[in-house]
Each structure stands twice: as C-alpha cells, then as structure tokens.
N, C-alpha and C positions, 0 to 999 in steps of 0.2 A: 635210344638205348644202345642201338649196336654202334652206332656213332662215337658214344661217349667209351666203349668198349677197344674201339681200335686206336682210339688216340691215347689211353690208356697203355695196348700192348703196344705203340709205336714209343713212348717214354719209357716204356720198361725195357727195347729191346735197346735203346739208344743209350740209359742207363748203364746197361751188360756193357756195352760195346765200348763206351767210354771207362769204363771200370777196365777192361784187360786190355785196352790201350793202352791205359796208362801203368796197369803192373808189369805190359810187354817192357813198354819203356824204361821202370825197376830195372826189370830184370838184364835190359842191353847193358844199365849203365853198371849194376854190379859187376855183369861178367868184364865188362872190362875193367875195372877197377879193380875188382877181386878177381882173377884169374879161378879159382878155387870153388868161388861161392853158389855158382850154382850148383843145382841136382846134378847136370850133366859132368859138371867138373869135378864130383866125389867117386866117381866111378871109374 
C-alpha cells in the first residue's frame, strides 16, 4: 500500500514538473517572439 502510494506521488510530482517545463519553455519562446507578451512585459 505505501508502495503503491509513493510511486503514485513520484508521477504526480513528475507530472507538475513536466507541466511547467514545458509552460516555462511557452513562455521563453513568447517573450521572445512577443517582446510585449508576457505579464512582466505589460508593466
């Protein structure tokens, strides 16, 4: 049971971490592309 519990939270955390990997990498190629387009660039 606790076995199947941590291999569980190890896909979830791997999950997350592939998820805003990949929105980091969005977000590199907007701001270059769009100078403008991020959060940081409307301020």
């Amino acid at each position: 049971m606790r076995r199947e519990f941590s291999k569980k939270a190890c896909l979830y955390v791997a999950i997350r971490f592939e998820v805003s990997k990949v929105l980091l990498c969005l977000l590199l190629v907007g701001t270059m592309l769009y100078p403008g387009f991020t959060v940081g660039g409307c301020f």
